[in-house]
C-alpha positions in Angstrom: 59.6 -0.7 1.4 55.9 0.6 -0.1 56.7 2.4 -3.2 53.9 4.6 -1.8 55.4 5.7 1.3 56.5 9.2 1.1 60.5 10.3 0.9 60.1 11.4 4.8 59.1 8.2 6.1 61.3 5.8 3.4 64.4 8.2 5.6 62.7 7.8 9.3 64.8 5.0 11.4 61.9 4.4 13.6 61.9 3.1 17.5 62.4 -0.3 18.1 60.1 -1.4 21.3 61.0 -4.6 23.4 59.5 -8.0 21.9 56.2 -8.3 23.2 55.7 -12.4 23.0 52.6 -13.8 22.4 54.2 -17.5 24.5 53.4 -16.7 27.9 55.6 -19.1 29.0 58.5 -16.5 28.6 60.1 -14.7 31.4 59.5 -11.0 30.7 62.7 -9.0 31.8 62.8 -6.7 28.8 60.3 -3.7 28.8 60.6 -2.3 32.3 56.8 -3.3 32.6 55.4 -3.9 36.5 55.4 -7.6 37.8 52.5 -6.7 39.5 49.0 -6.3 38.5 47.1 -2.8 39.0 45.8 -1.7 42.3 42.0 -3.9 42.5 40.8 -0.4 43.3 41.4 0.4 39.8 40.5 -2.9 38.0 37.0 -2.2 39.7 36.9 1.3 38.4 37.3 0.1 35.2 34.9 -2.7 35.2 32.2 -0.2 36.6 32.5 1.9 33.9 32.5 -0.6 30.9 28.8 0.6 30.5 26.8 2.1 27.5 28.8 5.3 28.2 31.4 4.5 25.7 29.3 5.2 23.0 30.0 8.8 24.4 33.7 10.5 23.7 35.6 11.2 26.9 35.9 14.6 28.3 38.2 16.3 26.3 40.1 18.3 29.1 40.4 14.9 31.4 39.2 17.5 34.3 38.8 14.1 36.9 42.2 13.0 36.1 44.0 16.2 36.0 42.4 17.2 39.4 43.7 14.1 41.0 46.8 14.4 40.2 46.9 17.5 40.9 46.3 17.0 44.5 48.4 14.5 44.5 51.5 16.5 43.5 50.4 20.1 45.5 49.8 21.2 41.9 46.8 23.3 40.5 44.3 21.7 37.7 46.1 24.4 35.4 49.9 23.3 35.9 48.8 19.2 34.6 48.7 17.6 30.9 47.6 14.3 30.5 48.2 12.0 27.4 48.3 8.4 25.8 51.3 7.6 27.6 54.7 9.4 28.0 55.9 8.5 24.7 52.4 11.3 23.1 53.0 13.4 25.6 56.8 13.9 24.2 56.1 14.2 21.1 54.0 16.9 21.7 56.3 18.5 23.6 59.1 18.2 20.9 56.9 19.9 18.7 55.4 22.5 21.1 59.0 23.4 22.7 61.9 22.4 20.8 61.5 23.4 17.0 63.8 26.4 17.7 66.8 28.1 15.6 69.3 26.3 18.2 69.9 22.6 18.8 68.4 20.9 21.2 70.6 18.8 23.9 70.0 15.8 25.2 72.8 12.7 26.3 74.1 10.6 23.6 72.9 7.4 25.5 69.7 7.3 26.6 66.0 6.9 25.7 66.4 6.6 22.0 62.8 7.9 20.9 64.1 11.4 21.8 66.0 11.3 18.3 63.5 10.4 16.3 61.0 12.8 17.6 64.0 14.7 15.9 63.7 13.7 12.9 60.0 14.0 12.5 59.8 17.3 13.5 63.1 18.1 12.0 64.4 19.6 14.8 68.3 20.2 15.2 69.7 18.3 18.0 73.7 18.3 20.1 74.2 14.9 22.2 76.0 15.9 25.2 78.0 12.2 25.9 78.0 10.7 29.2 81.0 10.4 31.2 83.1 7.0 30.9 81.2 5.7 34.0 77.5 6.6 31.9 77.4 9.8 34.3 75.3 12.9 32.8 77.3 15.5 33.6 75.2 18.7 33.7 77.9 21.2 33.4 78.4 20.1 29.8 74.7 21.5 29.2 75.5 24.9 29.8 75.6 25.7 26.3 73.4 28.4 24.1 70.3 25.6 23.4 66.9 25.3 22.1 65.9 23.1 24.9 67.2 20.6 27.3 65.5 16.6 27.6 67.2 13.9 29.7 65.6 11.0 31.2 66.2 10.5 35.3 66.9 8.4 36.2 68.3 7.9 33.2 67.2 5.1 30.6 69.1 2.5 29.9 71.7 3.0 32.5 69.2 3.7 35.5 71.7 6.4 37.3 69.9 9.4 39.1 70.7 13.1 39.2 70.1 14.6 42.7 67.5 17.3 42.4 70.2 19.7 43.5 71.9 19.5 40.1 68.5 19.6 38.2 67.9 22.9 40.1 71.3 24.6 39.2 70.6 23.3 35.6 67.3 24.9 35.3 68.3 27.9 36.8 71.1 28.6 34.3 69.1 27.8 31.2 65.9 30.5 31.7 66.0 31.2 28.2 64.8 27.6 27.4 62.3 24.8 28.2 64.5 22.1 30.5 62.3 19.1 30.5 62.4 15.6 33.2 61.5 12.6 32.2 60.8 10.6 35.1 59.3 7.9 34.0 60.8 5.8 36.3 61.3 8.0 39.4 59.2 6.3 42.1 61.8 3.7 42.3 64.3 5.6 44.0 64.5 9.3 42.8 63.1 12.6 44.4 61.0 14.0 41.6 61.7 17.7 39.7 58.0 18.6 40.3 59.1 20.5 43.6 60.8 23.0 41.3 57.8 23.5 38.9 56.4 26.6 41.3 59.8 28.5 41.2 60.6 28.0 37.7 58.1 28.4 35.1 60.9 26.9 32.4 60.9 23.1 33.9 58.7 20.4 32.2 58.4 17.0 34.4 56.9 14.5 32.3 55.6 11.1 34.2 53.8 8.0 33.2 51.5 5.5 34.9 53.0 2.4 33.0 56.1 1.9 35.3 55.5 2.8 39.0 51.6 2.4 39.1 51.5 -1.1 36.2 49.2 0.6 33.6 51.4 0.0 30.6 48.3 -1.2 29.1 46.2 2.0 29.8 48.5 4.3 28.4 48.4 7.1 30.4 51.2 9.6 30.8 51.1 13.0 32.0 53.1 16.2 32.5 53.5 19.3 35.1 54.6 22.7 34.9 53.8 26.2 34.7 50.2 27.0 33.2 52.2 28.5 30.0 53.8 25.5 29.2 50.6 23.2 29.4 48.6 26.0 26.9 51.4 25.2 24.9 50.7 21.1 24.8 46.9 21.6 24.6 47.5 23.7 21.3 49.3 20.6 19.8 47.3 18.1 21.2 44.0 19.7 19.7 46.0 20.1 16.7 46.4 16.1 16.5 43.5 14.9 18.8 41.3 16.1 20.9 40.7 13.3 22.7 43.5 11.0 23.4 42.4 9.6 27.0 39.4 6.6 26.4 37.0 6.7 29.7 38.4 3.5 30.7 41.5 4.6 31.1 40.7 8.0 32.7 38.7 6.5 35.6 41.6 4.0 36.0 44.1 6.5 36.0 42.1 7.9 38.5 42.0 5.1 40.7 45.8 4.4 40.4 46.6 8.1 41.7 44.1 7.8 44.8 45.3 4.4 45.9 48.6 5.7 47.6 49.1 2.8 49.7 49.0 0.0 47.1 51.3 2.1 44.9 54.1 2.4 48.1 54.1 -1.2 48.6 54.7 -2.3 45.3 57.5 -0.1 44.7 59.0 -0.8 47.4 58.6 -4.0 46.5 60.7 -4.1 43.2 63.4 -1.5 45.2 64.4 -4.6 47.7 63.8 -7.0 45.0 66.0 -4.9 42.7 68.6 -5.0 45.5 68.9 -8.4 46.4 69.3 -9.1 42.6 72.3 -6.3 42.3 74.1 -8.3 45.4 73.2 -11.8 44.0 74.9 -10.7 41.1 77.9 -9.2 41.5 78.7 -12.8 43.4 78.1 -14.1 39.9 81.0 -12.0 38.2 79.0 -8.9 37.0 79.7 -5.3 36.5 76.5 -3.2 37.8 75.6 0.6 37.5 74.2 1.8 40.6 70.3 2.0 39.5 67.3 3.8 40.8 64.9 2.4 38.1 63.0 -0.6 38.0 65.8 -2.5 36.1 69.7 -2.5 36.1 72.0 -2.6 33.2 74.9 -5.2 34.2 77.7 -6.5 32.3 79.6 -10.1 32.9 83.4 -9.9 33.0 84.3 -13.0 31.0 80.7 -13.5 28.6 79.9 -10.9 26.0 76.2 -9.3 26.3 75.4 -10.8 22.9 76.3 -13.9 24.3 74.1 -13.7 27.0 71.1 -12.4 25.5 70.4 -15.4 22.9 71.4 -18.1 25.3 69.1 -16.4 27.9 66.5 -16.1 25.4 67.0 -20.0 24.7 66.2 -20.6 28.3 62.6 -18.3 28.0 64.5 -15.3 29.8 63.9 -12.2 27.8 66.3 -9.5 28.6 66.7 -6.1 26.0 69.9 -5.7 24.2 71.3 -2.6 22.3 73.9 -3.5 19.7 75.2 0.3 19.8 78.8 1.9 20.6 79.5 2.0 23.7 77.2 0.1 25.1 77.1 -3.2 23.1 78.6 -5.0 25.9 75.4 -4.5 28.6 72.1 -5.7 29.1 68.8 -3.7 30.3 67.1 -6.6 33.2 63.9 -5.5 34.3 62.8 -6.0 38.2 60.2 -8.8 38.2 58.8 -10.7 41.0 61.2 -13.1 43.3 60.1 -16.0 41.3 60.8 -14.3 38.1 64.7 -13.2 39.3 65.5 -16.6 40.7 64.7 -18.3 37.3 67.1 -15.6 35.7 69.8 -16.6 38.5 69.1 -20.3 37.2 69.0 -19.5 33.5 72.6 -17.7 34.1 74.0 -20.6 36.5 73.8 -22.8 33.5 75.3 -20.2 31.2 78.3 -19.1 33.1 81.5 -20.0 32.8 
């Protein structure tokens, strides 16, 4: 610890991101990335534009991007933010919504940058906990609040919300920002950005790193009522006024328009994710029903801890969170066939 860090960061507990391995020879089950590479349409787009253009910034107010998904999602230009991934777009948030006199709420388990966006804006916070069978339960939200945040599905248990709830939620909490994250709801969810019209208080955040395999463009983005995006460009041209690159724009771009690609690889890791939850449960494990792109599963008789190094030992990387209540799970990412069958060998030999 730098004797020159300030008293702020020396008391941040910053977020821990999956091991990113430099051996390629590793099995990648870890950080909920896409097995499958980016629509070609959008590996072209980028290649075209790798030109002497870059010596030029990017557009400021991403007008291609936001127009496309705009038309994607029924949506006017207006009613879109976009941002260097999710994660940005947030934090902005965070700051541009929730430093209010009341606590945020937001479930006890679940995507664990939410608290420290807390702690660097110093913003109170309640965690509602989740039921005994890692349920949100939305009734326990209808609190006096600052704001609302909850992943669905939600992260790392992959359980899904019906919209239904989401709409009785947001239409009980006027007097504050309610806010989606649905980074992961193309794999089986019906997205909140149907309610955005009716209810200028609902913020659906999205990202193009799951669904659409751009973890490595960072581009997130978020919908709702024109208000609420004034709000995020305030604080993003506080911090930057250029967080998009032109590569990744015009790739953005090309994920958004190439519909047909993105359905068939999501539907894709859905069976895939399927078969796995069936293989598995033959093998002796506990599974919450998922609609993300991974499953979080416990074995009856092997402890997770257990599991994760001997899997690790065996070049499967799987994410483990030594934290109550959940110490006793693992997070498995969807991969390809190939990639689930050498986790169903890695466990064969591991098993009692």
């Amino acid at each position: 610890m730098s004797r020159y860090w300030s008293p702020f960061i020396r008391a941040l507990t910053p977020y821990v991101p999956g091991e990113q391995p430099v051996n390629s020879g590793l099995v990648k089950l870890n950080t909920n990335e896409n097995p499958y590479a980016p629509s070609p349409k959008v590996l072209k787009a980028v290649r075209s534009h790798a030109d002497e253009t870059l010596r030029l910034y990017p557009d400021p107010e991403m007008k291609a991007l936001k127009e496309a998904i705009a038309a994607y999602y029924g949506l006017a230009s207006s009613q879109v933010f976009v941002g260097n991934g999710s994660d940005e777009i947030l934090g902005l948030a965070f700051l541009t919504f929730f430093k209010q006199t009341r606590p945020i709420l937001f479930p006890d388990i679940t995507y664990s940058f939410y608290r420290v966006y807390c702690d660097i804006f110093q913003i109170k916070a309640t965690q509602i906990p989740l039921s005994k069978t890692f349920d949100i339960q939305l009734v326990d939200y209808q609190i006096p609040n600052g704001g609302i945040i909850f992943p669905n599905p939600n992260a790392p248990t992959g359980k899904l919300l019906p919209l239904s709830a989401i709409k009785m939620l947001v239409q009980k909490n006027s007097a504050s920002v309610v806010i989606i994250d649905e980074a992961y709801i193309d794999f089986g969810g019906e997205s909140a950005v149907s309610l955005i019209q009716a209810f200028p208080n609902i913020l659906v955040v999205q990202t193009l790193s799951k669904s659409r395999s751009l973890a490595g463009l960072r581009v997130g983005m978020a919908m709702g009522h024109a208000d609420l995006i004034q709000g995020l460009d305030r604080s993003k041209n506080s911090f930057n006024s250029y967080p998009l690159d032109r590569l990744a724009a015009v790739g953005a771009v090309a994920a958004i328009k190439d519909d047909a690609y993105f359905q068939d690889t999501r539907h894709r890791i859905m069976k895939t994710r399927d078969q796995t939850v069936a293989k598995l449960k033959t093998m002796g494990f506990e599974i919450s029903a998922s609609a993300a792109n991974f499953i979080f599963i416990r074995h009856k008789q092997v402890g997770a801890g257990t599991l994760f190094n001997r899997l690790r030992d065996k070049g499967i990387l799987v994410r483990y969170f030594d934290k109550p209540r959940i110490n006793d799970y693992l997070r498995v990412t969807i991969g390809t066939s190939t990639d689930m069958e050498a986790f169903f060998a890695a466990l064969e030999q591991i098993l009692p």
